[in-house]
C-alpha positions in Angstrom: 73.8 21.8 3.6 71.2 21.7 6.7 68.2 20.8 5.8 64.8 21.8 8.4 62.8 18.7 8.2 60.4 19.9 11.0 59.8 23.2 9.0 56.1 23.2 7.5 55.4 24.0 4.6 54.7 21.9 2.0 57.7 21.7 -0.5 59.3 20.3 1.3 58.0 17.1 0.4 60.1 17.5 -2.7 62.9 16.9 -0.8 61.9 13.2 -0.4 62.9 13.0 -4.3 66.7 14.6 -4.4 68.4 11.3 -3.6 66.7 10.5 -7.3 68.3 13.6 -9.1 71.8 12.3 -7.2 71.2 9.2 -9.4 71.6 9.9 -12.5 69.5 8.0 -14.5 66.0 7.8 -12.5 64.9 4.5 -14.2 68.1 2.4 -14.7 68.5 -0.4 -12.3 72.2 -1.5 -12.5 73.7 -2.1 -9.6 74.1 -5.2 -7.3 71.6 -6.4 -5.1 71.8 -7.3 -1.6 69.6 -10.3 -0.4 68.5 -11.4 2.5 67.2 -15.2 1.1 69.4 -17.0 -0.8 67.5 -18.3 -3.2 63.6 -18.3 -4.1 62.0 -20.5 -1.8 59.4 -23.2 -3.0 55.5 -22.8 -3.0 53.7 -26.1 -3.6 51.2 -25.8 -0.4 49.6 -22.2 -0.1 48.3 -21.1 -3.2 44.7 -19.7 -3.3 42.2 -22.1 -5.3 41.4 -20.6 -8.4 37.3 -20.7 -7.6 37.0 -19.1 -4.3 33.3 -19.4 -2.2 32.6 -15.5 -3.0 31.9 -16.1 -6.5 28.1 -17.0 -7.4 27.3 -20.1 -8.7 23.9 -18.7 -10.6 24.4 -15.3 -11.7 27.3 -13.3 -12.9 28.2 -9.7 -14.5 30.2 -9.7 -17.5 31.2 -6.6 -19.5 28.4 -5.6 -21.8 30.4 -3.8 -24.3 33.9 -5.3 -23.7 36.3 -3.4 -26.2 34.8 -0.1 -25.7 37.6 2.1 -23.8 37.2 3.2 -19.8 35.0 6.7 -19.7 35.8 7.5 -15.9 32.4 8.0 -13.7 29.3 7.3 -15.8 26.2 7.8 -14.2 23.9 7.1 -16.5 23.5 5.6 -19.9 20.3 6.0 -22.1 18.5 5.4 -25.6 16.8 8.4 -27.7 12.9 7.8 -27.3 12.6 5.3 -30.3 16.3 4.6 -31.5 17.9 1.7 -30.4 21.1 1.9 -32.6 23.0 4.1 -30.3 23.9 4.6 -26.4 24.2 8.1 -24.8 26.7 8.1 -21.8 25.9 10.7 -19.1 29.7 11.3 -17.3 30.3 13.3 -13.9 32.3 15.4 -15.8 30.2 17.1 -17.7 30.7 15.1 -21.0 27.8 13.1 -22.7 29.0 10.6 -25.2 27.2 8.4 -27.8 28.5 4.7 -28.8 27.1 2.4 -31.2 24.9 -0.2 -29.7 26.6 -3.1 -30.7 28.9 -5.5 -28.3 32.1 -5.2 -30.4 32.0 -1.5 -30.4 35.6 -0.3 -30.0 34.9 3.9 -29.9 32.6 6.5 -28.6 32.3 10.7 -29.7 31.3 12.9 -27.7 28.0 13.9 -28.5 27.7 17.2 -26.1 29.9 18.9 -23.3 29.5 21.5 -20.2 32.5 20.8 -18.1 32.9 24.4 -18.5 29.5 25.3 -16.5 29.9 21.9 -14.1 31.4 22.0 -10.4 33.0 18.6 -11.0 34.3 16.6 -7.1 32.7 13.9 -5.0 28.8 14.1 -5.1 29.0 17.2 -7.9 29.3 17.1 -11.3 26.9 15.9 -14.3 24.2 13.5 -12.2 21.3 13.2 -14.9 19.9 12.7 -18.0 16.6 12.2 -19.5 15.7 12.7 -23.6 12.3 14.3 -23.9 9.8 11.5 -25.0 9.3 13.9 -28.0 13.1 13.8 -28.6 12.5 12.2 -31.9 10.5 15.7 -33.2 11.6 18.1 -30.5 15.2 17.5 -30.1 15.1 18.2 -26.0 17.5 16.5 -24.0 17.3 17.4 -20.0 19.8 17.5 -17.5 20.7 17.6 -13.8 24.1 19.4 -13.4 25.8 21.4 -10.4 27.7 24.4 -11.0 28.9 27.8 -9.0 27.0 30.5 -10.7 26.7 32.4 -9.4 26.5 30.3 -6.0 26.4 26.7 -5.2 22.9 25.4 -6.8 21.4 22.6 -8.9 20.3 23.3 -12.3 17.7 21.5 -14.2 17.9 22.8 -18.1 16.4 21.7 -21.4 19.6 21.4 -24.4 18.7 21.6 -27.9 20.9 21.9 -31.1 20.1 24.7 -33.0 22.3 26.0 -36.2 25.1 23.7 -34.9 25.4 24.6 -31.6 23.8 23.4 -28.0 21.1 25.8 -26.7 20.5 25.7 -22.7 17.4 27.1 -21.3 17.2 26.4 -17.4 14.2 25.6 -16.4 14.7 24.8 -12.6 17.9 26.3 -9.9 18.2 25.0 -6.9 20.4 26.9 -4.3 22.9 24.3 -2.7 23.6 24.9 0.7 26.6 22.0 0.9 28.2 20.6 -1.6 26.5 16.7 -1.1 23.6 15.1 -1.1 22.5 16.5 -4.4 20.5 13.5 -5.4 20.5 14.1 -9.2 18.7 11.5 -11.1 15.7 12.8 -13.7 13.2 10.8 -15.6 10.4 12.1 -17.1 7.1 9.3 -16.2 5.9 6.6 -18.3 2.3 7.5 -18.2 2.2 11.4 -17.4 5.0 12.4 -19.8 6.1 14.8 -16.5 9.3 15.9 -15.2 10.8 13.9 -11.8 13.4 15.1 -9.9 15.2 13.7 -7.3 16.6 16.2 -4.4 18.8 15.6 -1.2 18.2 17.2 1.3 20.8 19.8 0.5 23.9 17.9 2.4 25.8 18.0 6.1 25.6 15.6 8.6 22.1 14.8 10.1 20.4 17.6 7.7 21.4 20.3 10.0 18.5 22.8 8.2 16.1 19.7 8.2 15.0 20.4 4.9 13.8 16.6 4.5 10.4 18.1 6.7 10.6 21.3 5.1 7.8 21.4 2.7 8.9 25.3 2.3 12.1 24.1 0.1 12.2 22.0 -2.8 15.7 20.0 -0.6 14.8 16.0 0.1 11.8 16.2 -1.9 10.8 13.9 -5.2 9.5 16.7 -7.8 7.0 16.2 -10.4 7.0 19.2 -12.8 5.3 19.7 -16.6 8.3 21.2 -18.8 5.6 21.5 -21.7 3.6 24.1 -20.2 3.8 27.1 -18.8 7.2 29.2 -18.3 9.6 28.0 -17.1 7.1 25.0 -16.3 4.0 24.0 -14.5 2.4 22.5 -11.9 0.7 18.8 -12.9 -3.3 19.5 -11.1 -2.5 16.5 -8.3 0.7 17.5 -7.1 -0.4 17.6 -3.6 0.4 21.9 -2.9 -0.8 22.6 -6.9 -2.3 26.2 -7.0 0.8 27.6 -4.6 3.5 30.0 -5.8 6.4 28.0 -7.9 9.3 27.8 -5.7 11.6 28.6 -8.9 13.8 31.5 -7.0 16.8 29.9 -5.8 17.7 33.3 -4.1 14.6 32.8 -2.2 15.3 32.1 1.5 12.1 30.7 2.6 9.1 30.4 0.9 6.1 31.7 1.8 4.1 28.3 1.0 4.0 24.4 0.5 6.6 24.6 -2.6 3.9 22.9 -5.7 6.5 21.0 -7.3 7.0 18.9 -4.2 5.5 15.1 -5.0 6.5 13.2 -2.0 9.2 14.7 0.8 11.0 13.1 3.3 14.1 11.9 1.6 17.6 12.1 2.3 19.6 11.3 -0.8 17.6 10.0 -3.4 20.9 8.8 -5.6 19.2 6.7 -7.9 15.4 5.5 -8.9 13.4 4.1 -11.5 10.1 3.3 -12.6 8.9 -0.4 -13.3 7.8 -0.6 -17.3 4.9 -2.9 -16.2 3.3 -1.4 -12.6 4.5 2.2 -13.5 5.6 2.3 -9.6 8.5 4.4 -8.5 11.4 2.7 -6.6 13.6 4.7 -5.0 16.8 4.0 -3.6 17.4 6.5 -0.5 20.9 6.4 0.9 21.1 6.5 4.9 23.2 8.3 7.1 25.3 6.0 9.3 22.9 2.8 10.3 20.3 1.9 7.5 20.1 2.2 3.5 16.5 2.3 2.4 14.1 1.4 -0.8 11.3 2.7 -1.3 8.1 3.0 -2.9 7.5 6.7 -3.8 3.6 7.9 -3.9 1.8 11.3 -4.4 2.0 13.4 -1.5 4.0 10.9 1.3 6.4 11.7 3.8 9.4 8.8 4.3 10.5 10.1 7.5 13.6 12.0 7.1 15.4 13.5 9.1 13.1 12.0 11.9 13.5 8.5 11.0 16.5 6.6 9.1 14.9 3.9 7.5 12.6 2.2 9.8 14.5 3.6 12.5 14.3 6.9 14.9 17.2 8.8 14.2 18.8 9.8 16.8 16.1 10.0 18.8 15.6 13.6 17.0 12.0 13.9 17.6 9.1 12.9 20.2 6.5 12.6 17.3 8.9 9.7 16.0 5.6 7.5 15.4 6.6 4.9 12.4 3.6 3.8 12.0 1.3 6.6 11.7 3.5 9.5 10.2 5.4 8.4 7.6 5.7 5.9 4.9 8.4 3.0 5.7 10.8 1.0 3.1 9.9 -1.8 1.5 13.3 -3.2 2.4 16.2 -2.0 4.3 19.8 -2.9 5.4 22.3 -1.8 7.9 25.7 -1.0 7.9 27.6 -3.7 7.9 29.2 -5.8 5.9 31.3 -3.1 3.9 27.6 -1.6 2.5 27.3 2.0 3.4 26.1 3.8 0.7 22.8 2.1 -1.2 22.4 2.5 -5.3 18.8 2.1 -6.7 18.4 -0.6 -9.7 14.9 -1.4 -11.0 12.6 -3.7 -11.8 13.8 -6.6 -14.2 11.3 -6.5 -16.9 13.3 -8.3 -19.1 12.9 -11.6 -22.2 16.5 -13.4 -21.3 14.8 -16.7 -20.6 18.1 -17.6 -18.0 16.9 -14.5 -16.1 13.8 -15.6 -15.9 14.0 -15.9 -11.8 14.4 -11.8 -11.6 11.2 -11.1 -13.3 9.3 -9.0 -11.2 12.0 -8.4 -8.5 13.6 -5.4 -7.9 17.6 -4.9 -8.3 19.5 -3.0 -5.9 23.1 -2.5 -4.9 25.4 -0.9 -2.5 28.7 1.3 -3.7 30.7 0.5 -1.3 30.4 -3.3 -0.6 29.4 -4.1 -4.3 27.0 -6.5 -3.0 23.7 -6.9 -5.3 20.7 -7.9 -4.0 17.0 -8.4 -5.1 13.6 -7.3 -3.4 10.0 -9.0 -4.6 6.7 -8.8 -2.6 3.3 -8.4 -3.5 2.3 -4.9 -2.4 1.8 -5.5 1.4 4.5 -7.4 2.1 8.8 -8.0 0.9 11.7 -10.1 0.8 15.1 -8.8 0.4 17.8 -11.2 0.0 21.2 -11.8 -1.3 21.7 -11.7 -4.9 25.6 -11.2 -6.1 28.6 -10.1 -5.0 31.4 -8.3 -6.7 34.2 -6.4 -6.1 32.8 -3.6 -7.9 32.1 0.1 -7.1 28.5 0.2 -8.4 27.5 3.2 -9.6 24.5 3.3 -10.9 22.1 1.3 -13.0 20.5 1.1 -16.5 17.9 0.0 -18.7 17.3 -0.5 -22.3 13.9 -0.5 -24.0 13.7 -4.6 -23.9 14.0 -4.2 -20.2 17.4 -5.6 -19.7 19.8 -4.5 -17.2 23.2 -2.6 -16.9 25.4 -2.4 -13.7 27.6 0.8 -13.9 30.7 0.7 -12.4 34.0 3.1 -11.3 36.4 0.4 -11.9 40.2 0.5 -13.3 41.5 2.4 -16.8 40.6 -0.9 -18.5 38.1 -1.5 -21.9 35.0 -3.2 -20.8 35.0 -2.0 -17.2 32.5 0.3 -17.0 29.4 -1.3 -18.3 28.2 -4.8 -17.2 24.9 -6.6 -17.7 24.1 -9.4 -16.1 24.7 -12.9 -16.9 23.6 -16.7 -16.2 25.9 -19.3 -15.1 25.1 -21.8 -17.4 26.5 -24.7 -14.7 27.7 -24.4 -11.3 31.4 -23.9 -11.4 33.3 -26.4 -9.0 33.6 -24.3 -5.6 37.0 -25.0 -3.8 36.6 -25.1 0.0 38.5 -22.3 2.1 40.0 -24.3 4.7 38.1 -24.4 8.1 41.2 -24.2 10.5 44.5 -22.4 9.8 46.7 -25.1 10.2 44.8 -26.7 6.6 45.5 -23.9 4.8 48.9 -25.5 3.5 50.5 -21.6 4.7 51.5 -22.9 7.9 53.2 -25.7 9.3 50.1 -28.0 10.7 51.0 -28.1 14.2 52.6 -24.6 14.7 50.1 -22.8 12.9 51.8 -19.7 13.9 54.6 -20.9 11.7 54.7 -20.0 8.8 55.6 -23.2 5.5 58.4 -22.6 4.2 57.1 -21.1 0.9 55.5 -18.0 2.9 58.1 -15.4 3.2 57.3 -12.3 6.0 57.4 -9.1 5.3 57.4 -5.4 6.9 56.3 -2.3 6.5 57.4 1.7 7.0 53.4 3.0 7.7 51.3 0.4 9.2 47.2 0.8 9.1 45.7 1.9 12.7 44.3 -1.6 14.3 43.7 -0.5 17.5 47.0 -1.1 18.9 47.5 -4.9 17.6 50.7 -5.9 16.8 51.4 -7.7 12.8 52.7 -10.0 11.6 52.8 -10.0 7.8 53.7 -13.0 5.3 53.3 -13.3 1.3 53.2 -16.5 -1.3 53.0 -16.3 -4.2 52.7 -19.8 -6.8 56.2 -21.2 -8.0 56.7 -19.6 -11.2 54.5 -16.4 -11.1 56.6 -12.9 -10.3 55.0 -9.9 -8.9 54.7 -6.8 -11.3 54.6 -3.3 -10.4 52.4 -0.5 -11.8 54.1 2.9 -12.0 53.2 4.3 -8.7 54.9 1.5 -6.9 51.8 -0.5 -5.9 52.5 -4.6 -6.1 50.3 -6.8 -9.0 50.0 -9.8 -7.4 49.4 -13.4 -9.9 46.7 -15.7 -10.0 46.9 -18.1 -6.9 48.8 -14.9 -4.6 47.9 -15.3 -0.5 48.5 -12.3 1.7 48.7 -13.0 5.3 48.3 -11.2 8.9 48.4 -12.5 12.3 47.0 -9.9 14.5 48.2 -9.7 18.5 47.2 -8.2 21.6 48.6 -8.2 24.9 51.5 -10.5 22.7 48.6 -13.2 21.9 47.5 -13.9 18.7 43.4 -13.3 18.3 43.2 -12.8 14.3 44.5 -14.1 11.0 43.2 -12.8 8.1 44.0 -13.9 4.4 43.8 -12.3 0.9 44.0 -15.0 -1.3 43.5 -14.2 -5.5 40.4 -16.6 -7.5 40.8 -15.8 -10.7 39.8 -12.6 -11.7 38.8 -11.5 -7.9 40.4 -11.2 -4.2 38.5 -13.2 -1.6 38.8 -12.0 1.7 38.7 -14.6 5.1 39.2 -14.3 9.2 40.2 -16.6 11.4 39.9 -16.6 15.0 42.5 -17.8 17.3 41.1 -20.6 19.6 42.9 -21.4 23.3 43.0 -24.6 25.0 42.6 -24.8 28.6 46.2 -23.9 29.9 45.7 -20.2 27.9 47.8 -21.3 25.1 47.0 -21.4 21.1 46.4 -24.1 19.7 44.5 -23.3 15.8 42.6 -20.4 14.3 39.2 -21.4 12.9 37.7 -19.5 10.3 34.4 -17.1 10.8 31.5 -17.6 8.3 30.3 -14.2 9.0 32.0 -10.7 10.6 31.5 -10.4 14.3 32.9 -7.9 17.3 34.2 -9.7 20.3 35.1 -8.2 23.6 39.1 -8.8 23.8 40.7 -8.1 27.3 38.5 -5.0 27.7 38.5 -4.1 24.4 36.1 -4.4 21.6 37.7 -6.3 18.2 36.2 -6.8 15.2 36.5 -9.7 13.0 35.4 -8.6 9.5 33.2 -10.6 7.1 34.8 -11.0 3.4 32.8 -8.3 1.9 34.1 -5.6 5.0 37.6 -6.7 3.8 37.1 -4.8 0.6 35.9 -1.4 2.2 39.3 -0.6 3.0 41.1 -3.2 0.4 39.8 -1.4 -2.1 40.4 -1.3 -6.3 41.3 2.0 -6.4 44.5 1.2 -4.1 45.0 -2.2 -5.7 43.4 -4.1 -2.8 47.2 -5.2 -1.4 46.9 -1.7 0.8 50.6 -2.3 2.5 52.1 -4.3 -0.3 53.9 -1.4 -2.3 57.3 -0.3 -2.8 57.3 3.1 -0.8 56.5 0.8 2.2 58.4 -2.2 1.8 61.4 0.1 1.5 63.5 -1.3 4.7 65.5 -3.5 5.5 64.1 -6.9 7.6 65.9 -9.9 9.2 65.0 -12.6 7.5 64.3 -16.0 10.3 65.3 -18.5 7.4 68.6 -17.3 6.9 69.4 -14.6 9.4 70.3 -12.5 7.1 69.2 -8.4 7.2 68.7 -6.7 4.0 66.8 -4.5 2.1 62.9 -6.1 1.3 63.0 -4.5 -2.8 66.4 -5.8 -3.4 65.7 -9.6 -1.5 62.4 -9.7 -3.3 63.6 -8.3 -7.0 66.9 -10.6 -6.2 65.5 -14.1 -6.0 63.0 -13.4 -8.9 59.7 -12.6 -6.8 59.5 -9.4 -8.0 59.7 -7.4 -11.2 62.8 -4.6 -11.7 62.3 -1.5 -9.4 63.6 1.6 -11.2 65.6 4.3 -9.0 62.8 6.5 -9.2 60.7 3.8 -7.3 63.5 3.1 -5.1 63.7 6.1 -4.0 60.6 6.6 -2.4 59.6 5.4 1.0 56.9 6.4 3.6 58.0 7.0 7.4 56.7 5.6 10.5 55.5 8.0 12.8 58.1 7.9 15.2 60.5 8.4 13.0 62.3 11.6 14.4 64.7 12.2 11.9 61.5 12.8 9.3 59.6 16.2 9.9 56.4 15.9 10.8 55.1 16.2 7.4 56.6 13.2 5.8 55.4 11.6 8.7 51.5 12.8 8.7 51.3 12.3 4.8 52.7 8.3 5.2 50.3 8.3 7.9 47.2 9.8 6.1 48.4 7.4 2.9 48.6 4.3 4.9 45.2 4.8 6.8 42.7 7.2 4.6 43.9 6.8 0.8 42.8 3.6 0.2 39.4 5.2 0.2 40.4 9.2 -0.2 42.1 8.8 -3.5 40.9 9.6 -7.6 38.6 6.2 -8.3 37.9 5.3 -4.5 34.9 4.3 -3.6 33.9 7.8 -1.4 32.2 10.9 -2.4 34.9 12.8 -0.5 37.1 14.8 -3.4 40.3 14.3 -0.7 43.1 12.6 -2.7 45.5 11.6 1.0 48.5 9.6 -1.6 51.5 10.3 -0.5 52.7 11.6 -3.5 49.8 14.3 -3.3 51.2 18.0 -2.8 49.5 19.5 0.2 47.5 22.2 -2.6 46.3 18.8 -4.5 44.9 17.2 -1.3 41.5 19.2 -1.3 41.6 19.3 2.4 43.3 22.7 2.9 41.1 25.3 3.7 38.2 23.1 2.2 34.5 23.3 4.2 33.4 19.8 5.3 30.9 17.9 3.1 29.5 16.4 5.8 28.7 19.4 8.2 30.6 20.9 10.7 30.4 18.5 13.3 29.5 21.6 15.8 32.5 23.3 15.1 31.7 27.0 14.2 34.3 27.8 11.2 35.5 24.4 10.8 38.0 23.0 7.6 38.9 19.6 6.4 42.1 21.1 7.5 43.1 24.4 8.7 46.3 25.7 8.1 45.6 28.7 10.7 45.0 26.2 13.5 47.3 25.3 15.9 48.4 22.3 17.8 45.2 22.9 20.4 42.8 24.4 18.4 43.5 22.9 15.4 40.0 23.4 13.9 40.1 20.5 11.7 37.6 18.0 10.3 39.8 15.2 9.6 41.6 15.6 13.6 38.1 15.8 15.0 36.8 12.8 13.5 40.2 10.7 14.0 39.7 11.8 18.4 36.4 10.9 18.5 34.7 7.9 19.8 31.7 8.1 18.3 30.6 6.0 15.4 28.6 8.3 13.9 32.0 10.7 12.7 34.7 8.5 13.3 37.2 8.1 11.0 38.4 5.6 9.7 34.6 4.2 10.2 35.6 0.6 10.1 37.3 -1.9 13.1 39.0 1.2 15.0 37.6 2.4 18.2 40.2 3.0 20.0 42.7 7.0 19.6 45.6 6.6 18.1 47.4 9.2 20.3 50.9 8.9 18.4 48.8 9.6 15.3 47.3 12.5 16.0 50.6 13.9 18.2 52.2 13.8 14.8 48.9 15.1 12.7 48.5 18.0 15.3 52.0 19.3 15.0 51.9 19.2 11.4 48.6 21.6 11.0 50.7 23.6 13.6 53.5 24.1 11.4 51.6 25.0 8.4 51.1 29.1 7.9 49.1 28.8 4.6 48.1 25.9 1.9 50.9 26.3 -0.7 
């Protein structure tokens, strides 16, 4: 039989699994292994402590409701105006369900559903919910949903139950002109009783229809509207265009006027906002482009700058009216992009009685989605202080509050009970902080005066795929605590104990500049770099490790040293933060220095008792390095894609991108074939995420263009690369060549 690797199309991926039909049984695992170690070697020295520096010694989050089973992407829960016996669950997906209010609750029901009207991927779905203050009499529940019908828009509709069955009326349409930057939270105010809506500014890159200026569309605006007048509503008397035509046609081009539901303009994606119980102010969380994430203050009738300014900042030096200071309204506070933070979540005001969160009264609770870092803002009306609160390893979601004025963290996290509600919690006393190490050679993983060495409880390791480092050369080593065994989840990816350290050496030009180490705490990863330091002859004499992330230039090269929290943009939870440490890459063989011996990496590590059984179907898989000739270039570009992009393009990553880049993901499951951009089209009349009609030169596709380009602004991946990876996209390119259609 000949099989055409080179060819194409898709299937062909399935022939990655025949070697598992030829086996028989796909799970049984009798057969003798080949090791390359002869025996398990012992760990005594590097073993991470189990209370790492990340951890905060004041504050915590702890599950609020800690047997109540995983409901997938909550973005909001809420409380029936005057009943504080249940919770209502707002879910992407179009479901809303209700749970008892009680810690020990075990269950929830779904309470209503309209998956079947909701466009449900990335920044679409089910993004508000707001009960009617009446809702005790009236029954009204409101929601913010996106849907296709007949065309991409917002809707904004009143539900009531009527003779057993929901009733929508839709009281506001939005056309959609992109499928991000929808915005999506709804509250009605605590002193007006009105309607407000939050709006992006209709997605793309850089609001390419500038709709954050245009007062003529209702796009990056804050709307304030009166559902209990007038039909479908009304205006309130001081929304700043009241008396104007309602801008309620979403088949209307462009408006004739000021659209009257606008209250304040100038916003970009207004995820998530909130209104403090005591000052009745509006604090808005406005999520930036690619420098600055913003909070603001939200007043009657104010512009906040976008698309002329992000933040504080002139972006991109857009407009020559780019006056700060007189045109528009600036944040209270503001931070870049940096860190791992990229994508801001608006909190509130803590109003709350828990006399150990005393200290948060009056500040105002904010997070980031990507980074997971909390922090808190406070200032007295003219002038603010942002600083660091918590951080997590957590993809915060959203925020909640119940009618005490308490707090709720809302998180993406795992298929676990307990993991997607979290309030906040005081450490009652300091927990003893274990010191990382300040030089490499302390660590205990290498020998003290070779710290390029590894100790003799550190075994190395190899991979098929490596992650693009901009040409760097790695080394990789694991320990793991004597006694403790690596499991497995079904897709392959390793569960590493309590007390596990992963390490790198990074190398250019054959010298080492980097070592970075994973190391386990507890119940979180900690992330920490070392730079190599040189003594006067050029040679290396110890690594010391950074406080902070910095760029250094590198023999003409710019390198960046990542802080702890940038570790876990790309070591993500939704890839099992190890991103290399699974069995589809360690699926090779490797010459092992402490015995000479060459053998395959499963069977060494499942032979000397490091690792649990790998079934056949497992062990059958593997990924293929790009210059792998005797792999089409298919397998080649999907190991690629899966060892660079999934970590963050995958179901549960922390990205509003719908692209799921596994592996294991058939080419019609990847929701990049054929798919527009989300984020514009980069200039590119006609472009796709990927376009199977392209060819090798005009390939025509969004996830090619961003991987050749040097600017920050698009590149992909975002983080520590700035340099092409030409062998990459050789590979990538003659892939989309081969392709003739998406199946």
């Amino acid at each position: 039989m000949v099989l055409n690797l080179n060819a194409g199309r898709n299937t062909l991926y399935l022939l990655l699994f025949v070697l598992v039909a030829c086996s028989g049984n796909g799970d049984s695992n009798n057969r003798t292994l080949d090791s390359g170690l002869d025996e398990r070697p012992l760990n005594a020295s590097c073993v991470a402590p189990e209370q790492g520096p990340l951890s905060s010694p004041a504050l915590s989050l702890v599950p609020a409701f800690p047997n109540l089973p995983a409901m997938g992407a909550v973005v909001a829960i809420r409380q029936a105006s005057g009943d504080t016996s249940q919770w209502y669950a707002a879910l992407q997906d179009g479901r809303i369900l209700v749970f008892d209010n009680n810690e020990n609750v075990t269950s929830s029901t779904e309470f209503l559903n309209i998956q079947s009207q909701v466009v449900y991927s990335g920044e679409q779905g089910l993004l508000g919910m707001a009960f009617h203050p009446d809702y005790a009499t009236n029954g009204e529940i409101y929601l913010y949903y996106i849907t296709n019908t007949p065309n991409l828009r917002s809707n904004i509709s009143r539900f009531t139950f009527v003779n057993n069955t929901w009733q929508e009326e839709i009281i506001l349409s939005i056309r959609q002109p992109y499928s991000n930057h929808n915005g999506g939270n709804i509250l009605f105010g605590p002193t007006d009783g009105y309607l407000y809506i939050g709006l992006g500014d209709g997605g793309g890159s850089g609001d390419p229809d500038r709709n954050g200026q245009d007062r003529f569309t209702l796009l990056g605006s804050m709307l304030r509207i009166d559902v209990n007048n007038g039909t479908p509503y009304s205006i309130p008397n001081d929304n700043p265009y009241a008396g104007n035509p309602l801008c309620d046609d979403p088949e209307t081009v462009t408006n004739t006027q000021f659209c009257p539901e606008i209250y304040a303009y100038g916003l970009r994606n207004p995820w998530r906002w909130s209104f403090d119980r005591v000052t009745y102010e509006l604090w808005l969380g406005d999520v930036g482009q690619n420098r600055v994430e913003e909070i603001d203050i939200i007043e009657n009738g104010q512009n906040y700058g976008w698309v002329v300014m992000e933040g504080s900042e002139c972006y991109n030096s857009i407009s020559t009216d780019c006056n700060a200071a007189g045109n528009y309204r600036l944040p209270v506070a503001e931070y870049p992009h940096n860190g791992g933070s990229a994508s801001v979540v608006g909190g509130y005001v803590y109003r709350g009685n828990n006399p150990d969160l005393g200290f948060l009264y009056g500040s105002y609770l904010f997070a980031d989605t990507y980074s997971g870092q909390i922090w808190r803002t406070a200032g007295d009306g003219a002038n603010y202080t942002t600083t660091a609160l918590l951080d997590t390893n957590l993809v915060i979601y959203s925020f909640s509050e119940s009618p005490d004025g308490e707090l709720f963290v809302l998180s993406l996290n795992g298929s676990e009970a307990g993991n997607n509600i979290f309030k906040f919690a005081a450490v009652s006393a300091p927990e003893p902080v274990s010191p990382i190490p300040g030089l490499l050679s302390e660590t205990g993983c290498f020998a003290s005066t070779q710290p390029l060495t590894p100790a003799a409880g550190v075994i190395p390791y190899d991979i098929n795929a490596p992650l693009w480092s901009d040409g760097a050369v790695k080394e990789r080593f694991l320990a793991i605590p004597d006694g403790a065994q690596i499991g497995l989840t079904a897709q392959g990816d390793f569960i590493f104990p309590v007390g596990s350290v992963l390490i790198k050496h990074f190398l250019l030009n054959g010298k080492p500049i980097e070592t970075r180490l994973l190391m386990r705490h507890g119940d979180y990863w900690g992330g920490y770099s070392y730079e190599w330091q040189y003594d006067a002859s050029g040679d290396p004499v110890d690594a010391q490790l950074l406080s902070d992330g910095k760029t250094t230039l590198i023999d003409g090269q710019n390198w960046l040293y990542p802080s702890g929290s940038q570790c876990f943009e790309c070591h993500t939870q939704a890839a099992n933060i190890s991103l290399g440490l699974e069995t589809s890459q360690l699926n090779r063989s490797l010459t092992y220095p402490a015995s000479g011996k060459t053998a395959n990496q499963l069977d060494t590590l499942q032979s000397i008792g490091l690792l649990a059984p790998v079934s056949n179907t497992l062990r059958n898989r593997r990924l293929f390095p790009l210059d792998d000739a005797s792999a089409g270039f298919e397998l080649r570009a999907k190991s690629y894609l899966h060892a660079n992009c999934a970590h963050c393009h995958q179901p549960g990553a922390p990205t509003p991108a719908t692209m799921d880049l596994r592996f294991t993901t058939a080419l019609v499951d990847m929701n990049i074939c054929d798919v527009d951009p989300q984020e514009g089209d980069l200039g590119i009349e006609g472009i796709k995420l990927l376009d199977p009609a392209g060819d090798f030169l005009q390939h025509n596709s969004a996830f090619i263009v961003r991987m050749e380009s040097l600017d920050s602004a698009i590149r992909m991946p975002p983080l520590a690369t700035g340099i092409v990876d030409d062998a990459a996209l050789f590979v990538l390119k003659s892939w989309v060549d081969a392709l003739v259609s998406c199946n």
